[in-house]
KOLDO-613768 format. One record per atom (N, C-alpha, C): residue in one letter; atom name; x, z, y. Coordinates in steps of 0.02 Angstrom, whole numbers. Layout:
N
("a" "CA" (X Z Y)),
...
END
This chain:
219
("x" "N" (41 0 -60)),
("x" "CA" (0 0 0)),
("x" "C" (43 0 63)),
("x" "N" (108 26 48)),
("x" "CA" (147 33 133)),
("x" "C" (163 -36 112)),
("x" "N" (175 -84 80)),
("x" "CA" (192 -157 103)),
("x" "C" (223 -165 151)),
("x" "N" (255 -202 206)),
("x" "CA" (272 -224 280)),
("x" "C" (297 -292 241)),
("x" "N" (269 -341 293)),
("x" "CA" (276 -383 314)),
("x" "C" (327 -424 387)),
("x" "N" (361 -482 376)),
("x" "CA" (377 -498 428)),
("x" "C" (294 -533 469)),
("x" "N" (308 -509 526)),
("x" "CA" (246 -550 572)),
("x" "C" (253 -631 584)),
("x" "N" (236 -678 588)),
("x" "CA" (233 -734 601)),
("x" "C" (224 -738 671)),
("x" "N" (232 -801 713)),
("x" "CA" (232 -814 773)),
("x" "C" (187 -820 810)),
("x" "N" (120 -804 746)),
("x" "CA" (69 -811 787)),
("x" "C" (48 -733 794)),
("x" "N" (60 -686 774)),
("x" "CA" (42 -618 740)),
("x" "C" (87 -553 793)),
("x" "N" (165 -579 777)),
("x" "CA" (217 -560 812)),
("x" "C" (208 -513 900)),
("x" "N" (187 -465 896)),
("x" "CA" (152 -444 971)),
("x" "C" (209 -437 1029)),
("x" "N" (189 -489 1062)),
("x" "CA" (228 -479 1111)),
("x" "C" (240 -447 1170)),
("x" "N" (184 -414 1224)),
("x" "CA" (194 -369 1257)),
("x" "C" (168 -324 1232)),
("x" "N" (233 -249 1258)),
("x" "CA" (218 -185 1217)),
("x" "C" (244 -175 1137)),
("x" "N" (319 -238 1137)),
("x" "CA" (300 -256 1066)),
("x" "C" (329 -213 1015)),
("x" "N" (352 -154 1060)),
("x" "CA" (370 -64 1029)),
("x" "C" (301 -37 1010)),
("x" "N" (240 -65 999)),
("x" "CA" (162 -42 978)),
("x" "C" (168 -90 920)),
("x" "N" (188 -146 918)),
("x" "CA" (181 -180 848)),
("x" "C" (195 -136 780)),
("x" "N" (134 -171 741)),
("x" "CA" (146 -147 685)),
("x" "C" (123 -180 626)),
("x" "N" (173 -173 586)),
("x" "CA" (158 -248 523)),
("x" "C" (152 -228 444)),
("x" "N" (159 -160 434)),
("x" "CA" (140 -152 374)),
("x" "C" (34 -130 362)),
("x" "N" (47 -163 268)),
("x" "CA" (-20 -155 273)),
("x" "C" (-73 -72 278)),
("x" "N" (-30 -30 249)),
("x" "CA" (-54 40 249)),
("x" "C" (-81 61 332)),
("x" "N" (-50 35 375)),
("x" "CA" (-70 36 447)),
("x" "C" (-137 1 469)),
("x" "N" (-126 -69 433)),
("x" "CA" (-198 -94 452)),
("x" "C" (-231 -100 407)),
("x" "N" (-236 -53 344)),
("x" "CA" (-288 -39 317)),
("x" "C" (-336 7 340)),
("x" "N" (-286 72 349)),
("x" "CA" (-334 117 385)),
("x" "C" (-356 103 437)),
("x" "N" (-340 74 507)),
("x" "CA" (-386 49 554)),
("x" "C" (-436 8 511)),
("x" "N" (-441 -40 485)),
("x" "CA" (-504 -91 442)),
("x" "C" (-536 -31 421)),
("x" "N" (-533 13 375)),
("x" "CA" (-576 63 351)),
("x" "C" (-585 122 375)),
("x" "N" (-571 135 451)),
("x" "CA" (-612 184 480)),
("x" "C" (-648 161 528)),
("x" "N" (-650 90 535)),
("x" "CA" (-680 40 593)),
("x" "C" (-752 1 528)),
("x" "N" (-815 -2 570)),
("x" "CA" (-842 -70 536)),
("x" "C" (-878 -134 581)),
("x" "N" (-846 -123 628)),
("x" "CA" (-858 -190 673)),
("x" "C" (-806 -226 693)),
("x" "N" (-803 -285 686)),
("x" "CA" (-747 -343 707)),
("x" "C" (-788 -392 759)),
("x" "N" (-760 -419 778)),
("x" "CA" (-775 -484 835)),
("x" "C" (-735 -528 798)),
("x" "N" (-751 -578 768)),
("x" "CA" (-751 -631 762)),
("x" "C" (-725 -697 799)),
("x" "N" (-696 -709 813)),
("x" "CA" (-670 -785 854)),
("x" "C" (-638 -853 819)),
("x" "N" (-672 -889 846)),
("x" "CA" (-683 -966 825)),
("x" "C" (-689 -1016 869)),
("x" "N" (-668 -1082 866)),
("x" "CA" (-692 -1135 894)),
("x" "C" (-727 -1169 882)),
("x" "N" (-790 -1201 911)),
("x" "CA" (-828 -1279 898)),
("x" "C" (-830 -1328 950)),
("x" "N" (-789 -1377 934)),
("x" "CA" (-783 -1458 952)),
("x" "C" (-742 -1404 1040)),
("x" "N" (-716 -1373 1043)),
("x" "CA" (-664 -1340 1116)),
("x" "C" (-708 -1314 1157)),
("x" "N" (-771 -1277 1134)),
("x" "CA" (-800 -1202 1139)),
("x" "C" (-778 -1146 1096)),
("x" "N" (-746 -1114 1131)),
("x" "CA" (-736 -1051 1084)),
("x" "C" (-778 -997 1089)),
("x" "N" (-790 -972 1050)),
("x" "CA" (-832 -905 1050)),
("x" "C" (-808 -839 988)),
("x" "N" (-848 -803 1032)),
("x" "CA" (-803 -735 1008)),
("x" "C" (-868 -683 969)),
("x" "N" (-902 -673 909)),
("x" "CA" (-974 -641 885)),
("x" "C" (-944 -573 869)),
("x" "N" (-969 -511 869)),
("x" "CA" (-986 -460 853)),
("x" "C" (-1023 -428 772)),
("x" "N" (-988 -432 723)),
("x" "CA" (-1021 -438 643)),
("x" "C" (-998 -365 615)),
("x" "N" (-1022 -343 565)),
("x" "CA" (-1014 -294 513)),
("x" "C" (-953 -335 471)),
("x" "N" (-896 -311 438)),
("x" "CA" (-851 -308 394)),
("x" "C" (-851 -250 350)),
("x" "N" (-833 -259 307)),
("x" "CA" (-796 -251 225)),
("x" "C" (-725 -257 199)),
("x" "N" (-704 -213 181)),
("x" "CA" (-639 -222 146)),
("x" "C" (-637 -230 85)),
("x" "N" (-618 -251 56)),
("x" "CA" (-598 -230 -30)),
("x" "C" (-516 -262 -44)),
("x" "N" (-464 -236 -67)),
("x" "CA" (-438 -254 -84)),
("x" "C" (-390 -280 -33)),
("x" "N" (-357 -337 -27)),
("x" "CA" (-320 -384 33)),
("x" "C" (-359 -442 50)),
("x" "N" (-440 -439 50)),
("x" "CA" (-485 -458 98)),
("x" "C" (-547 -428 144)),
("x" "N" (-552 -451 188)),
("x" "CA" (-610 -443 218)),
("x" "C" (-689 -490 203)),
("x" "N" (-735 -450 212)),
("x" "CA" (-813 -471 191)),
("x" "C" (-828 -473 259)),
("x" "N" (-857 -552 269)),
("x" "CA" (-905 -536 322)),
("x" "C" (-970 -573 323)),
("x" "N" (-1002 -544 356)),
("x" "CA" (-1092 -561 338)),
("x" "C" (-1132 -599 393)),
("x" "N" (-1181 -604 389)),
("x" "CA" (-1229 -640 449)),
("x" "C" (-1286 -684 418)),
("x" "N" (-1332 -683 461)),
("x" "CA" (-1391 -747 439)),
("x" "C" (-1348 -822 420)),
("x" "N" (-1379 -826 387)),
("x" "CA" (-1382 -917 347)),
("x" "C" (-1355 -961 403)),
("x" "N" (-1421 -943 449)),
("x" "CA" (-1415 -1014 499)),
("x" "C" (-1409 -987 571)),
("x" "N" (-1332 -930 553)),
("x" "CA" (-1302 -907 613)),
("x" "C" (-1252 -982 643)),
("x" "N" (-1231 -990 703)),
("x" "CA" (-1181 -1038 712)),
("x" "C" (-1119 -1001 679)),
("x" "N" (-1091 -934 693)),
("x" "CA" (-1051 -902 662)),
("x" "C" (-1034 -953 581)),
("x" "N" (-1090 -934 563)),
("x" "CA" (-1080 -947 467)),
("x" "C" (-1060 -1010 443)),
("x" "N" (-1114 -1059 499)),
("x" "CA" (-1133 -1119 497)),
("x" "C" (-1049 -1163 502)),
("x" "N" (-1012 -1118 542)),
("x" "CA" (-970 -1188 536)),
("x" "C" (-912 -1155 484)),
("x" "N" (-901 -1075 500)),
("x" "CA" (-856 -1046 458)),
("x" "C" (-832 -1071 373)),
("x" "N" (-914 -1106 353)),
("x" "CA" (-905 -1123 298)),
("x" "C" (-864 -1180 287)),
("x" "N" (-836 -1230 346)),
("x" "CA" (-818 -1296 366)),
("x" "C" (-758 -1252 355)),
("x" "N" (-719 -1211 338)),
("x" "CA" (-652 -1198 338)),
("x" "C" (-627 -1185 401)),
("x" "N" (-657 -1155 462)),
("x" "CA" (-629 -1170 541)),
("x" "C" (-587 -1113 525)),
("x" "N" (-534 -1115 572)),
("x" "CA" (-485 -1056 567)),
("x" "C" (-508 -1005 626)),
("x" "N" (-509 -966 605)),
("x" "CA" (-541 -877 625)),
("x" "C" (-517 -840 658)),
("x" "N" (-514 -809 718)),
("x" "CA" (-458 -733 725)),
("x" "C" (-515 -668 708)),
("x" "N" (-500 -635 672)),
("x" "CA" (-546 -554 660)),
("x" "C" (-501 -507 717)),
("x" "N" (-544 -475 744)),
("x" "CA" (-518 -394 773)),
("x" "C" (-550 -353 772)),
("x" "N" (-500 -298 740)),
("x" "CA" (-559 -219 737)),
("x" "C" (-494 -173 801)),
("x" "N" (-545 -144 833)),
("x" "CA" (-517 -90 877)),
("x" "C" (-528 -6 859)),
("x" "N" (-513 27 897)),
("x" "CA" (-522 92 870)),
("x" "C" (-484 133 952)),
("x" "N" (-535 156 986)),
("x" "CA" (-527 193 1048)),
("x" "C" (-508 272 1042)),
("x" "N" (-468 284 1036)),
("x" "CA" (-440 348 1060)),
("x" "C" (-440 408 1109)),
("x" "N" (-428 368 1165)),
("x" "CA" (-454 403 1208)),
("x" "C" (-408 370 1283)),
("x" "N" (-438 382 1336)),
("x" "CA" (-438 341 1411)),
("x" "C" (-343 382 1432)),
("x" "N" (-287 350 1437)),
("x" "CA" (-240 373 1460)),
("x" "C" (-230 382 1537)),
("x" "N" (-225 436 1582)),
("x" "CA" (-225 435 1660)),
("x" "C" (-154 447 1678)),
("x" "N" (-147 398 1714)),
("x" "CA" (-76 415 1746)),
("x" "C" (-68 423 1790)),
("x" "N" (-19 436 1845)),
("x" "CA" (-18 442 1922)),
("x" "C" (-16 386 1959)),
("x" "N" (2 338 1922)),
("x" "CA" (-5 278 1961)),
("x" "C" (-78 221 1926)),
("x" "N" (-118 194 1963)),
("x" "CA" (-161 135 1926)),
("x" "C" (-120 106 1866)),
("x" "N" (-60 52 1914)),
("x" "CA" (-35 17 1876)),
("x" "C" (-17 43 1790)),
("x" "N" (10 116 1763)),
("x" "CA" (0 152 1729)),
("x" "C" (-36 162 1685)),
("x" "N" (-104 143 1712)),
("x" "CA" (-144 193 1640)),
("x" "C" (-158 140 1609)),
("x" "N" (-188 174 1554)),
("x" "CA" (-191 145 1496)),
("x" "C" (-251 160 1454)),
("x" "N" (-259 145 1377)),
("x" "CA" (-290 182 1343)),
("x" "C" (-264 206 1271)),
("x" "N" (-266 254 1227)),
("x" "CA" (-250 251 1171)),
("x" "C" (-276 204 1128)),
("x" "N" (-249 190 1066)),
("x" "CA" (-297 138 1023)),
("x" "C" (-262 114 954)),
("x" "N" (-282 97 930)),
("x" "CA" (-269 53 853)),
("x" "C" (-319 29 838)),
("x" "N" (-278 -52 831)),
("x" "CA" (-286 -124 822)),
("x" "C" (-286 -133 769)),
("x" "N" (-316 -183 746)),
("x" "CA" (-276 -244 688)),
("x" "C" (-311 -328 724)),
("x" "N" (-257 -359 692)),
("x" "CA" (-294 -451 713)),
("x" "C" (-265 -480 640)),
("x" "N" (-345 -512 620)),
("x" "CA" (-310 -536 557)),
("x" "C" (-328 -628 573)),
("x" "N" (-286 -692 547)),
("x" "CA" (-296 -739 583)),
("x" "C" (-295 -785 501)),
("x" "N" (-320 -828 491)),
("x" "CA" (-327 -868 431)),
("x" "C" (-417 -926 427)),
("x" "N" (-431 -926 377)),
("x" "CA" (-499 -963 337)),
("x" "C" (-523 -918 305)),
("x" "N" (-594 -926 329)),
("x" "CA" (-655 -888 281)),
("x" "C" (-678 -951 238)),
("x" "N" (-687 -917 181)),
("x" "CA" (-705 -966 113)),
("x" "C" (-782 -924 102)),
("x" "N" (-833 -962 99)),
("x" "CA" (-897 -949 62)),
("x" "C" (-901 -905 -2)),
("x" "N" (-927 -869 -9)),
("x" "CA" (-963 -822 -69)),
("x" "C" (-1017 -869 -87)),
("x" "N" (-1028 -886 -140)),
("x" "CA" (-1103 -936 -135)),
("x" "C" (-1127 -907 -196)),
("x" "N" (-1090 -870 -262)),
("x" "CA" (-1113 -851 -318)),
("x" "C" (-1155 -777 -310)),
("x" "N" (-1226 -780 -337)),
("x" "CA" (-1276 -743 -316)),
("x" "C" (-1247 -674 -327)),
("x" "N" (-1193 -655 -392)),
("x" "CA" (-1157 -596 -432)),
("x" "C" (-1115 -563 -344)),
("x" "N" (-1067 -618 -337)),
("x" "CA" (-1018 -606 -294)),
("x" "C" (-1052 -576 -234)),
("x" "N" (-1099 -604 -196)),
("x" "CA" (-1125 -605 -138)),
("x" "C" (-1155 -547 -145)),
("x" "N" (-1209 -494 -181)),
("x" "CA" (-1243 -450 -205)),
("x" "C" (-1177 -393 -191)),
("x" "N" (-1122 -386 -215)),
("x" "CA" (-1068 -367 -235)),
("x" "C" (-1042 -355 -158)),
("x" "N" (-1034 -398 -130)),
("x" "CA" (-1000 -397 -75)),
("x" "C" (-1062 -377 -5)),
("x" "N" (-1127 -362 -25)),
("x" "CA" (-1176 -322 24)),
("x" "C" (-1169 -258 -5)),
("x" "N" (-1152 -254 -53)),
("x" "CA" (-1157 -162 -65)),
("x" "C" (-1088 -155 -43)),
("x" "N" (-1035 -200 -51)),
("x" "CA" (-976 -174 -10)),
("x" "C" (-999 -145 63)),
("x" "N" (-1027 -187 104)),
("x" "CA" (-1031 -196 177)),
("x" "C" (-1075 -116 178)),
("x" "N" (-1107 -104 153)),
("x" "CA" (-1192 -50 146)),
("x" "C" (-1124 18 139)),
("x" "N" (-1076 19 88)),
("x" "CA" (-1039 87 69)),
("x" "C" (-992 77 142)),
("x" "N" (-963 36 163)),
("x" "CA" (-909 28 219)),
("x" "C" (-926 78 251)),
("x" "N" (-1027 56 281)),
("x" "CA" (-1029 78 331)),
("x" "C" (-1059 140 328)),
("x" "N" (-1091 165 279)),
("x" "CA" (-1117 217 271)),
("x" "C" (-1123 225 179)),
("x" "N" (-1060 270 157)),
("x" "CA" (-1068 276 89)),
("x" "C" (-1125 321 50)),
("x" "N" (-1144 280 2)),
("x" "CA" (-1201 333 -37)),
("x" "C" (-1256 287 -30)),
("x" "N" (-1257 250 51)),
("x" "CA" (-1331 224 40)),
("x" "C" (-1362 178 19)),
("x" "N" (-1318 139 -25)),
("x" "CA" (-1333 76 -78)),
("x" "C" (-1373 111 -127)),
("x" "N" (-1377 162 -178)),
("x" "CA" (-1377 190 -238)),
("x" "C" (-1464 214 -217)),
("x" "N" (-1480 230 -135)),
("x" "CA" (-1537 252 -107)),
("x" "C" (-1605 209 -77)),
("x" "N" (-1563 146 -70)),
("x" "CA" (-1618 97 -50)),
("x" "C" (-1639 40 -94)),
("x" "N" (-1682 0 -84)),
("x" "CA" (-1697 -66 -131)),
("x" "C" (-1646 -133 -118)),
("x" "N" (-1625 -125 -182)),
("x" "CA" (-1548 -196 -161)),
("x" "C" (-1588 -270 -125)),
("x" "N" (-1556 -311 -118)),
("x" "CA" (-1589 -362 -74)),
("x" "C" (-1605 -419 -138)),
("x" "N" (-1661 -431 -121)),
("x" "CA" (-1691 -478 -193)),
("x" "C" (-1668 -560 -159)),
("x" "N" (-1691 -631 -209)),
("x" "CA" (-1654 -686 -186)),
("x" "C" (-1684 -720 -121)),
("x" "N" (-1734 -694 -122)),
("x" "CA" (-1739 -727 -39)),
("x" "C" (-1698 -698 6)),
("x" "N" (-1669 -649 14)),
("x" "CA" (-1659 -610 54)),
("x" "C" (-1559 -641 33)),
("x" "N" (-1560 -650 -11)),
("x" "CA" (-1485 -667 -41)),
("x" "C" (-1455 -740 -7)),
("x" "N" (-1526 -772 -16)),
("x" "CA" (-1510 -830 6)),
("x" "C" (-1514 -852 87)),
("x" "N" (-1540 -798 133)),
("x" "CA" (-1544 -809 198)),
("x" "C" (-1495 -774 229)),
("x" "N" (-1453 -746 176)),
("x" "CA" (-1380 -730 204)),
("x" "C" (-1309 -755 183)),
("x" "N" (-1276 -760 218)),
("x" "CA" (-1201 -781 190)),
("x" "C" (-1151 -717 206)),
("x" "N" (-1116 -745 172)),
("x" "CA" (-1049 -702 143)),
("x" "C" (-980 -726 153)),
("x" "N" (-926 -702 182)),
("x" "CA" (-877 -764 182)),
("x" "C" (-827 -687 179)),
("x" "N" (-759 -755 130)),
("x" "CA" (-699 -698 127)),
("x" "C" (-640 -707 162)),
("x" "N" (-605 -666 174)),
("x" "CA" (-558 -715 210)),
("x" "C" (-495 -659 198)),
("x" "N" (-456 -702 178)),
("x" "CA" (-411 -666 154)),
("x" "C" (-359 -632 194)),
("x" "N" (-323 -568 190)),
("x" "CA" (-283 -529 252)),
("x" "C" (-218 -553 220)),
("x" "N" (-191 -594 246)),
("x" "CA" (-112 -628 244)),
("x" "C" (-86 -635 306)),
("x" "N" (-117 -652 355)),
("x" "CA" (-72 -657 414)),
("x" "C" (-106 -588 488)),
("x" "N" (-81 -548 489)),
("x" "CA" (-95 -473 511)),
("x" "C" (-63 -475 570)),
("x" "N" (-64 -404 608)),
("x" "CA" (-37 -350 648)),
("x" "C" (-71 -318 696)),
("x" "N" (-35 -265 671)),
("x" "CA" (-83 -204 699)),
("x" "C" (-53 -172 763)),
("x" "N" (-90 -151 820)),
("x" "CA" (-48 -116 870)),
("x" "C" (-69 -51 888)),
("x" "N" (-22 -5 929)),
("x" "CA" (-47 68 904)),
("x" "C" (-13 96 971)),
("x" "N" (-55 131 1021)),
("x" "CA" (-14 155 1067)),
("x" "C" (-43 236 1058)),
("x" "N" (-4 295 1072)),
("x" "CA" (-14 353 1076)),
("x" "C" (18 386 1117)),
("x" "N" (-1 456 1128)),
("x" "CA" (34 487 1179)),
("x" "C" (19 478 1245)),
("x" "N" (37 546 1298)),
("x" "CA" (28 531 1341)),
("x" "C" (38 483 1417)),
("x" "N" (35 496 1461)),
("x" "CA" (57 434 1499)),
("x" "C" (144 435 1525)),
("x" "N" (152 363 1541)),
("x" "CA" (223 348 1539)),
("x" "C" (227 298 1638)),
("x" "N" (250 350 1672)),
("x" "CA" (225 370 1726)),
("x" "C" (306 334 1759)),
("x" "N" (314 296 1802)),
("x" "CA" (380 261 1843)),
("x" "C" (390 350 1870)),
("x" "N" (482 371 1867)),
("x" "CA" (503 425 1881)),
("x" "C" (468 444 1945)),
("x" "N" (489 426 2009)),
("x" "CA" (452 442 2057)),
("x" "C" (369 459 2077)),
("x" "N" (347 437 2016)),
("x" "CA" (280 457 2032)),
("x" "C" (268 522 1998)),
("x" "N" (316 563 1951)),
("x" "CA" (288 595 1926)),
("x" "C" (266 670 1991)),
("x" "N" (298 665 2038)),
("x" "CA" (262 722 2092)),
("x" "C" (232 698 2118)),
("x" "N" (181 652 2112)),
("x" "CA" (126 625 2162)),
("x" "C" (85 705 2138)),
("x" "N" (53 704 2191)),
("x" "CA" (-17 783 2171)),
("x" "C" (-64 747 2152)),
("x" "N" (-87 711 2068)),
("x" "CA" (-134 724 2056)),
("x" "C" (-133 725 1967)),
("x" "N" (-206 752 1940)),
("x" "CA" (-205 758 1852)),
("x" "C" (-179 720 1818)),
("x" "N" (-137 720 1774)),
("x" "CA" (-126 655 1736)),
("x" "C" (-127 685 1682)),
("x" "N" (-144 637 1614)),
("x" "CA" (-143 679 1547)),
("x" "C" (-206 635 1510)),
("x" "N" (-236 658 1457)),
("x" "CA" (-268 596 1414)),
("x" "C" (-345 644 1405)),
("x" "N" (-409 593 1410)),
("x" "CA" (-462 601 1402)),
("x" "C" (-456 583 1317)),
("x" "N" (-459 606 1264)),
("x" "CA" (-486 600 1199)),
("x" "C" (-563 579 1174)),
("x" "N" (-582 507 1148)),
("x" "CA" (-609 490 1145)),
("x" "C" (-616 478 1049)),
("x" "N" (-702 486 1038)),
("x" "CA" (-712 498 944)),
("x" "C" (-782 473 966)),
("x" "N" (-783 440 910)),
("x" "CA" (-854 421 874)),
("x" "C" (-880 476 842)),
("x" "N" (-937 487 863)),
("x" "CA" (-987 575 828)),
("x" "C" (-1051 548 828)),
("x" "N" (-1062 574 771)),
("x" "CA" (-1156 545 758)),
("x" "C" (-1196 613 779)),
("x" "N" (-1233 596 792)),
("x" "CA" (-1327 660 813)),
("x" "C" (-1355 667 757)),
("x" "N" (-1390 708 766)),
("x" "CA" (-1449 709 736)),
("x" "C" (-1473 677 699)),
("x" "N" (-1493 656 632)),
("x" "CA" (-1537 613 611)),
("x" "C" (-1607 599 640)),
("x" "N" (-1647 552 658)),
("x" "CA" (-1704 550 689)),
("x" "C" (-1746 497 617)),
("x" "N" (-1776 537 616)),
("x" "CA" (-1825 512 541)),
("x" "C" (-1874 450 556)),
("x" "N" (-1886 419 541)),
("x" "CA" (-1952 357 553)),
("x" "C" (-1999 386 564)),
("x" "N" (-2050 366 571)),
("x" "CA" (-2113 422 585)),
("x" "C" (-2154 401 531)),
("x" "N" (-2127 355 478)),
("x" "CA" (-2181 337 424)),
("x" "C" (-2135 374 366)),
("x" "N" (-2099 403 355)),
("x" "CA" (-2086 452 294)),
("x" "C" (-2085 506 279)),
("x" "N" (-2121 505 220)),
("x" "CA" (-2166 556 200)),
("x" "C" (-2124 610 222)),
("x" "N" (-2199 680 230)),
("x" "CA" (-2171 741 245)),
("x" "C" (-2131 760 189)),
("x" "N" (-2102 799 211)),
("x" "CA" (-2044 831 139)),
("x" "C" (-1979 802 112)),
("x" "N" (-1980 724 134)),
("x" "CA" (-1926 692 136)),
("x" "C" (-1849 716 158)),
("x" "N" (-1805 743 111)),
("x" "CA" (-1736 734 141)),
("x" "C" (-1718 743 174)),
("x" "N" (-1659 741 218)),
("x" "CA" (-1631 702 259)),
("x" "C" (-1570 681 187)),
("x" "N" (-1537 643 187)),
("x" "CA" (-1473 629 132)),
("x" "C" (-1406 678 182)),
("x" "N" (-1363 686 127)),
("x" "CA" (-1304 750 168)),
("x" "C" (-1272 681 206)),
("x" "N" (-1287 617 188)),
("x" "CA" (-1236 546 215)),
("x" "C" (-1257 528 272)),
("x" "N" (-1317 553 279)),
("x" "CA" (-1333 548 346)),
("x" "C" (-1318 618 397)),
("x" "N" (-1341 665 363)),
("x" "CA" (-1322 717 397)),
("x" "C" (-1268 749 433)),
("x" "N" (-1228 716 388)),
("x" "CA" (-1143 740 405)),
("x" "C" (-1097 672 420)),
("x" "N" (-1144 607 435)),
("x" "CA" (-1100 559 449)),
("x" "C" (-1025 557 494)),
("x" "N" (-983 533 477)),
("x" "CA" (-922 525 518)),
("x" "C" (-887 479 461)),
("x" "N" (-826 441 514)),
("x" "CA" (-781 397 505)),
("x" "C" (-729 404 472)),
("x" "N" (-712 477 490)),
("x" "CA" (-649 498 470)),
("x" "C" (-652 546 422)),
("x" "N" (-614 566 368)),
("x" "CA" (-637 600 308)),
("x" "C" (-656 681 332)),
END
């Protein structure tokens, strides 16, 4: 799992490039404490950038969407892809603007999404996406029958060309500014779930599941 890789020229981070980072144990765990990526693609020299649910398994990524998303629609044409998952930390303040910053860990993974089209595979790879994002709750709901199979796609895309970037710590302030008079130091920023809020159509006496109750990202 610690793997490292050399980065390629497209991957290779160049400013900040003391935040680069190229082994896979690094951007695994960002991929699996993250489950949203943005997506980026071109059609005919429109580019666009979508917002999707991901999946890991293994040294690929799962990603999902309606049938007759444009996303899917051309992805299946072999177009070449950039994925990014982020992960916010928290707001860095420094004494100077120019200065601040934010904490964070990256990954960008860049390659071809290949189609899932086999009904086994695709089934397989929604209960991936269902545990990513919230484990336990595949085993609790009704799996998706073939209509529902078939108005979605699936595409894999394999993690071969990576890098991950990672800044921490507090702020890194030009000498002279460090006696300017004012706060500097880091706002800490986390994903935290509420409350469960129940539907108003299930039955009294119902549950709550502990997966909902105690949701979080991080173990």
């Amino acid at each position: 799992m610690s793997e490292a890789q050399m980065p390629t020229p497209r991957t290779r981070v160049v400013r900040e490039a003391h935040r680069g980072v190229y082994d896979r144990q690094t951007a695994y765990a960002i991929l699996d404490e993250g489950f949203l990526c943005h997506v980026g693609f071109s059609v005919e020299g429109q580019p666009f950038v979508i917002p999707t649910l991901y999946g890991r398994q293994g040294d690929s990524l799962f990603l999902h969407g309606s049938a007759a998303s444009r996303m899917l629609r051309q992805m299946k044409q072999s177009l070449p892809v950039c994925v990014t998952v982020t992960l916010v930390d928290g707001l860095v303040l420094a004494r100077s603007i120019f200065n601040q910053s934010m904490n964070y860990r990256s990954v960008v993974v860049l390659g071809k999404a290949t189609l899932v089209d086999d009904p086994g595979g695709k089934r397989e790879a929604l209960r991936l996406f269902s545990e990513h994002v919230i484990p336990g709750r595949w085993a609790d709901v009704r799996p998706p029958n073939e209509r529902e199979l078939k108005q979605t796609s699936v595409l894999r895309l394999p993690i071969e060309e990576f890098s991950s970037k990672v800044r921490t710590g507090p702020p890194v302030d030009d000498e002279e500014d460090y006696s300017f008079p004012t706060w500097a130091g880091v706002v800490p920023l986390e994903m935290k779930s509420g409350d469960p809020i129940a539907d108003e159509r299930v039955p009294a006496g119902q549950a709550v599941p502990k997966y909902a109750q105690r949701y979080a990202r991080k173990p």
